[in-house]
C-alpha positions in Angstrom: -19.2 27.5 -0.3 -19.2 31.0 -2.3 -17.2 32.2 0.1 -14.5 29.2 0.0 -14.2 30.0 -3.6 -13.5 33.7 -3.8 -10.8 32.5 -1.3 -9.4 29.8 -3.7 -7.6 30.6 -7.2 -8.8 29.8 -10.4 -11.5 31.2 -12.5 -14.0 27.4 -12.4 -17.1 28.4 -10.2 -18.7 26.1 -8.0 -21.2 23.5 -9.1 -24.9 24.1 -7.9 -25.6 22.3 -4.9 -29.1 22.0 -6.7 -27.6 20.4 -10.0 -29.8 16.8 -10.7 -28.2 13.7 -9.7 -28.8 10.5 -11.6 -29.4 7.3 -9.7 -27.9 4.0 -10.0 -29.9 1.2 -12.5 -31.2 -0.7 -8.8 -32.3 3.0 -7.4 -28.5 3.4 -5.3 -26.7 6.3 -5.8 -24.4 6.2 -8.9 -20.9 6.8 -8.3 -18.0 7.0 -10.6 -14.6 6.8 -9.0 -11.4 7.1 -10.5 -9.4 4.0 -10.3 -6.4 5.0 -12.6 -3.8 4.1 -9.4 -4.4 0.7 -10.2 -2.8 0.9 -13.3 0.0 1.4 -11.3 2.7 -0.2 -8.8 0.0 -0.8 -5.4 1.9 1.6 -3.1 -0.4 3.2 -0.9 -2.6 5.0 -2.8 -3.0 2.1 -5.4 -3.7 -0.2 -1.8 -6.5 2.9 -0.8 -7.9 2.9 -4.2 -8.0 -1.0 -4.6 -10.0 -1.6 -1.6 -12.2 1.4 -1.9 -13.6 -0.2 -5.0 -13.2 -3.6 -3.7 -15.9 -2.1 -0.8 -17.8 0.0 -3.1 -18.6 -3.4 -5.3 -20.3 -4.9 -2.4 -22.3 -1.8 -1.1 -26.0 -2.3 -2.0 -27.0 1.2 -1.7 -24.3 2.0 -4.9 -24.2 1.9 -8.6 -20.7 2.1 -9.2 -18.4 2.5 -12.4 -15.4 3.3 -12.4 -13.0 5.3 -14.8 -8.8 5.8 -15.6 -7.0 9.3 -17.3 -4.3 7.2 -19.5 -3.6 6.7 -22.8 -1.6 3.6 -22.6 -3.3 2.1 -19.9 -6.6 2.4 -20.3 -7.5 -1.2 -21.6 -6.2 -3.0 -18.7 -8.5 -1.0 -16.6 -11.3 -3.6 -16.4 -8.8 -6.6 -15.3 -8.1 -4.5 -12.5 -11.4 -4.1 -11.2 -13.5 -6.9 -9.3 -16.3 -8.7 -11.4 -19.2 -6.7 -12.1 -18.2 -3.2 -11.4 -18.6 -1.2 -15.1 -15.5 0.5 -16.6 -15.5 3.5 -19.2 -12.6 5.1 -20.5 -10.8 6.9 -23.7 -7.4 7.0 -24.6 -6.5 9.9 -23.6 -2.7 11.3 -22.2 -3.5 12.1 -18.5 -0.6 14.7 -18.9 -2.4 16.7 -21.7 -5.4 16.4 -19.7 -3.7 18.1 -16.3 -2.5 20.7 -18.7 -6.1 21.7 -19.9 -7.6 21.1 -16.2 -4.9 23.5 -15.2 -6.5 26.8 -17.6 -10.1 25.8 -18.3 -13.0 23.6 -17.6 -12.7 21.3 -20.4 -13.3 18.2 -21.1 -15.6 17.5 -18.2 -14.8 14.3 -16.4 -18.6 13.2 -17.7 -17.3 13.0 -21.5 -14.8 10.1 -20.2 -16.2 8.3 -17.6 -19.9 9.0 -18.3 -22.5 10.2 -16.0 -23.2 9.6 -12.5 -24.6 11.6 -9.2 -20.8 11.3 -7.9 -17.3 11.4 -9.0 -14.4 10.5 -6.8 -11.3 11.8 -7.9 -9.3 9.5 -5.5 -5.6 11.0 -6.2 -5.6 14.7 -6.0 -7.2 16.0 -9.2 -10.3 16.5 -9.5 -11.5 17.3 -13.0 -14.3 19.9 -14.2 -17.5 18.6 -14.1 -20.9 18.8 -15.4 -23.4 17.6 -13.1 -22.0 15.4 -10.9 -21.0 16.0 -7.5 -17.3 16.0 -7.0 -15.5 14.3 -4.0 -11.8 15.4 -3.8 -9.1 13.2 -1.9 -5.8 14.3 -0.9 -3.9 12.2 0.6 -1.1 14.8 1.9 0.3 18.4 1.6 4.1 17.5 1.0 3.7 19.3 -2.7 3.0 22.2 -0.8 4.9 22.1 2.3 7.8 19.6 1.3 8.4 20.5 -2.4 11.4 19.6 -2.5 10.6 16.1 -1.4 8.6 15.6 -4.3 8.8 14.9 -7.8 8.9 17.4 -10.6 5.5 16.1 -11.7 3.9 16.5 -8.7 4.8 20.1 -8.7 1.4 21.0 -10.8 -0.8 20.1 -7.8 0.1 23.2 -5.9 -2.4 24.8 -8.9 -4.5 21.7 -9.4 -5.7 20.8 -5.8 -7.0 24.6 -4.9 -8.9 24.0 -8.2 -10.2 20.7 -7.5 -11.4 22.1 -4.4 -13.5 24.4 -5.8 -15.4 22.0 -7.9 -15.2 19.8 -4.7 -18.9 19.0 -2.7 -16.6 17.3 -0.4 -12.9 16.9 0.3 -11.2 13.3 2.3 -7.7 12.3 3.6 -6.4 9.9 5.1 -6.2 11.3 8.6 -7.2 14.0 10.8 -4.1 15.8 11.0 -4.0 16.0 7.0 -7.7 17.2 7.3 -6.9 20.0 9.4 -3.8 20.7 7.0 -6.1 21.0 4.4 -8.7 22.9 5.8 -6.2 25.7 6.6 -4.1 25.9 3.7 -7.3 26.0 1.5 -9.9 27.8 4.0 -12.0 24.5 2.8 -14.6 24.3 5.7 -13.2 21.3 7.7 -16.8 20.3 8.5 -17.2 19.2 5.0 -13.9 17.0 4.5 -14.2 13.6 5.6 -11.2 11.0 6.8 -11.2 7.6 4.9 -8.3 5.9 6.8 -7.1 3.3 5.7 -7.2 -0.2 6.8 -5.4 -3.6 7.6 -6.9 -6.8 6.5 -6.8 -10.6 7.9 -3.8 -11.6 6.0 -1.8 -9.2 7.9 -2.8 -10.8 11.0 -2.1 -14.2 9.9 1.5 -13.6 8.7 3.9 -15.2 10.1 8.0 -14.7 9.5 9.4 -16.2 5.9 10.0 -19.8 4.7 13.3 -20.9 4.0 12.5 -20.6 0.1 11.1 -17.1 1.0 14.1 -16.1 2.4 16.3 -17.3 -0.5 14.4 -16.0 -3.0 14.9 -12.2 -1.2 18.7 -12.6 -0.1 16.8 -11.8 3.5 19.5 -13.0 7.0 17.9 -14.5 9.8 17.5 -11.3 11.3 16.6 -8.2 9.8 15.7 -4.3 10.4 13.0 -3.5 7.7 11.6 -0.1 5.5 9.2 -0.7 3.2 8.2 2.4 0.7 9.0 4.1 -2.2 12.4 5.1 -2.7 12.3 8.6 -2.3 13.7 12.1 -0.5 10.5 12.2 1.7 11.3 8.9 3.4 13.9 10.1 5.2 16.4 7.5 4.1 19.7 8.8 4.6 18.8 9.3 8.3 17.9 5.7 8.6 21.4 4.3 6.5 23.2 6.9 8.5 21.9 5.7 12.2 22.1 2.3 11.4 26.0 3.0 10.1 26.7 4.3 13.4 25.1 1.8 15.5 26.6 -1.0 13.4 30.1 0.8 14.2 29.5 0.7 17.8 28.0 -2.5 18.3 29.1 -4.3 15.3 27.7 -7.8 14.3 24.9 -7.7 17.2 23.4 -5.3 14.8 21.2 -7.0 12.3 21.7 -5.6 8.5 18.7 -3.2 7.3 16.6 -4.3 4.6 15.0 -1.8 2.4 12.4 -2.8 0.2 10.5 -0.4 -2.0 10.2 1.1 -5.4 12.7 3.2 -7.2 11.5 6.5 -6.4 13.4 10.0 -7.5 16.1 11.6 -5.9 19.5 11.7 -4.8 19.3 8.1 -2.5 23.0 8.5 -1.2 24.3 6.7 0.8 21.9 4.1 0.1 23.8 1.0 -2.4 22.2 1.4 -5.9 22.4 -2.8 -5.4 23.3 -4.9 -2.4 23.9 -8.6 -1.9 23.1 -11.1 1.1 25.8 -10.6 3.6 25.6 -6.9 3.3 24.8 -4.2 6.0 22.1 -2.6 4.0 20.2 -4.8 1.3 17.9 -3.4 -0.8 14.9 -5.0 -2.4 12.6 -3.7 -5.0 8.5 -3.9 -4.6 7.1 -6.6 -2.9 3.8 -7.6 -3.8 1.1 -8.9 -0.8 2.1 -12.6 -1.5 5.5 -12.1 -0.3 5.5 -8.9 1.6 3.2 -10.2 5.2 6.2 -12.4 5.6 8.9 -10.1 5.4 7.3 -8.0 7.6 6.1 -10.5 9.7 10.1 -11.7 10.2 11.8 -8.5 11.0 13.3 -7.1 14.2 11.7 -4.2 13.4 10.2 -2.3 10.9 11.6 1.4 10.8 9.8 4.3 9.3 12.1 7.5 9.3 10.0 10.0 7.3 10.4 13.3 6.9 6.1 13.7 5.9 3.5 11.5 5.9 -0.2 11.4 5.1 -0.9 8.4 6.5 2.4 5.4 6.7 0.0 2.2 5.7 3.2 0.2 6.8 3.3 0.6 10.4 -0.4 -0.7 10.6 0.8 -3.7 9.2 3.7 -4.2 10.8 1.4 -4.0 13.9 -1.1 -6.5 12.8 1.7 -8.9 11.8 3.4 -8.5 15.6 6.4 -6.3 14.3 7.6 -3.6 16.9 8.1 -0.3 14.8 9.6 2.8 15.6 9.2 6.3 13.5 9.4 10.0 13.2 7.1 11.5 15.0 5.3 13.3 12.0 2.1 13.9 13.2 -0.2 11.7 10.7 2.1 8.6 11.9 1.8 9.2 15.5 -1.9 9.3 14.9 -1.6 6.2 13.0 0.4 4.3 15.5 -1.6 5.7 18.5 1.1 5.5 21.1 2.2 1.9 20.0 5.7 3.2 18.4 9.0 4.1 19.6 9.6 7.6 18.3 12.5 9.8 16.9 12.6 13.4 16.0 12.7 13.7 12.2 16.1 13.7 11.1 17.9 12.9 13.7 20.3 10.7 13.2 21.8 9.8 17.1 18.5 9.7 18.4 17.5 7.8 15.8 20.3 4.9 16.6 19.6 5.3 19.9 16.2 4.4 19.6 17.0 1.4 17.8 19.5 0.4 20.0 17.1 0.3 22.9 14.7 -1.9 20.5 17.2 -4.4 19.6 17.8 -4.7 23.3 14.0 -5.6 23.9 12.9 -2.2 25.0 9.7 -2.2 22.6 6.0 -1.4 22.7 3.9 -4.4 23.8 3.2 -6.0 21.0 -0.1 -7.9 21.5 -1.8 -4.0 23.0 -0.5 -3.0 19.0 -2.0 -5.8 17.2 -5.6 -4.7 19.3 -4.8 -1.3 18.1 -4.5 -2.5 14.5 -7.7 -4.4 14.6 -9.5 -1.2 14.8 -8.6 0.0 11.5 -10.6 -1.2 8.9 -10.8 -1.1 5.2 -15.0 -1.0 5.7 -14.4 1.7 7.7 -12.6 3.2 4.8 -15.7 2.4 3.1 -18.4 3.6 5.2 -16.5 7.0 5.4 -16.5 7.3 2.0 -20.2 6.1 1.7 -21.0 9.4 4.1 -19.0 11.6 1.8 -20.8 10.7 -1.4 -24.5 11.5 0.8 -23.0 14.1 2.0 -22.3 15.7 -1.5 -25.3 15.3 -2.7 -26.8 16.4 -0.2 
């Protein structure tokens, strides 16, 4: 690990592997995990971070507590965590906090969130720390690679994940491909970070296409092509609007309108509508929450992800379980998501793109039920467990 961290910037040395741990109150090990994406709009991080704890809660071997770096949200953390799970937090800007994590090692995430044997920073900064052991997750390299894809403020973690990482006992992603990113961008020994995919649970596997009232209530046509995700450069969609522009203009009303539904991300959008209405070719739909969004997903012809990057692409799991064909870019954490059960398109192309879909609307698809088997083998408990086996292992 010395050597990782003459490799890394920065000027915070490496905890002591021999540094005491405290255990839990019922003799498990006491974890503290960052849980300030739940504040948040439950895109997929919020989703990773919300089952996590959901898993952690039940997991007899842990003492966990969890934590948020907020200043205006910091009260609501404890409604957003399942019953029994302990909460500490102080008001304090996360923004000002990045700023001091970014020159020294003050305050230690221990003055916020208290002590513990573990802390899990779950979204790409890690703070300094005291005596626990630190457990780093990043979820992709697109601030890195992609920086133009990404917001301004995510700019700062091009200085704030090669520090995290040498605080870090232990690094996760999401998948393998983003753990050999990491390992080579960082030098980070790849035998010490550990994939916590995500996960699909029942519900997805019980949904079934929209009720009438559903349906009215979202503006959604009888038959749809569907993106969910945030609204943002990295999605990739001006090749998607573009491809299904030209297919529309070649097939014309056999082409079913596209639905987006997502968050207002960042970014020049064009030429997707700022607002669209029932009847149109594209129609786009802000967040859906999980009571809602099984069904639209369930309903669609299929569901279309066109990214330029991903670290992981939560939706074309679901839209496996829920019996949806899907076609994407072939990025390489989304081919290892879909494992061969997605119709693929180079990124950015727009005519391969169309032609793809064509062939899809035509009923040239990947076998659905062979998907939805796939899908069964990714877990959230398996997100768990992993996560479990980082934590011994940076203690260890």
């Amino acid at each position: 690990m010395e050597r990782v961290a003459a490799r890394l910037p920065g000027t915070v040395s490496l905890m002591s592997a021999t540094s005491p741990r405290r255990t839990g109150r019922q003799g498990g090990l006491s974890v503290t995990v960052d849980a300030t994406p739940l504040l948040g709009v439950r895109t997929g991080i919020g989703r990773f971070v919300e089952h996590l704890v959901q898993g952690l809660a039940t997991a007899p071997e842990v003492d966990l507590s969890a934590t948020a770096f907020t200043l205006r949200g910091w009260r609501s953390l404890a409604a957003a965590l399942p019953p029994g799970v302990r909460h500490r937090g102080l008001p304090v800007p996360a923004r000002l906090l990045r700023q001091a994590w970014l020159t020294t090692s003050f305050p230690p995430a221990e003055w916020i969130a208290g002590r513990s044997a573990v802390f899990h920073a779950t979204n790409y900064v890690l703070p300094p720390l005291r005596r626990a052991a630190g457990v780093l997750s990043v979820h992709d390299l697109s601030y890195l690679h992609l920086p133009e894809t990404v917001h301004q403020s995510s700019l700062a973690y091009r200085e704030l994940v090669p520090r995290g990482l040498k605080r870090a006992a232990v690094a996760c992603s999401l998948t393998a491909w983003t753990a050999d990113e990491l390992a080579e961008a960082y030098g980070f020994p790849r035998e010490r970070i550990v994939v916590t995919p995500l996960g699909v649970d029942q519900p997805w596997f019980d949904a079934a296409p929209p009720s009438a009232a559903v349906r009215a209530r979202w503006g959604l046509p009888a038959d749809y092509l569907l993106f969910v995700g945030t609204k943002e450069p990295r999605k990739g969609l001006t090749t998607l609007v573009e491809a299904h522009r030209r297919l529309t203009a070649e097939a014309g009303s056999a082409v079913p309108p596209l639905v987006l539904v997502g968050a207002e991300g960042w970014g020049d959008q064009q030429p997707i509508p700022p607002e669209s209405a029932p009847g149109s070719a594209v129609i786009t739909l802000p967040y859906v929450d999980q009571a809602d969004l099984p069904s639209l997903v369930a309903g669609a012809t299929t569901l279309v992800m066109p990214s330029i990057y991903e670290g992981f692409g939560l939706p074309v799991l679901e839209a496996m379980a829920a019996g949806t064909s899907v076609v994407i870019s072939r990025t390489p954490a989304m081919l290892e998501v879909a494992g061969g059960h997605a119709a693929t398109f180079p990124v950015g192309d727009v005519d391969a793109l169309a032609g793809v879909l064509a062939r899809s609307l035509a009923g040239d698809r990947p076998d659905p039920l062979a998907a939805r088997e796939f899908a069964r083998g990714w877990s959230w408990q398996k997100c768990t467990d992993a996560a479990l086996s980082a934590y011994r292992m940076a203690v260890s």
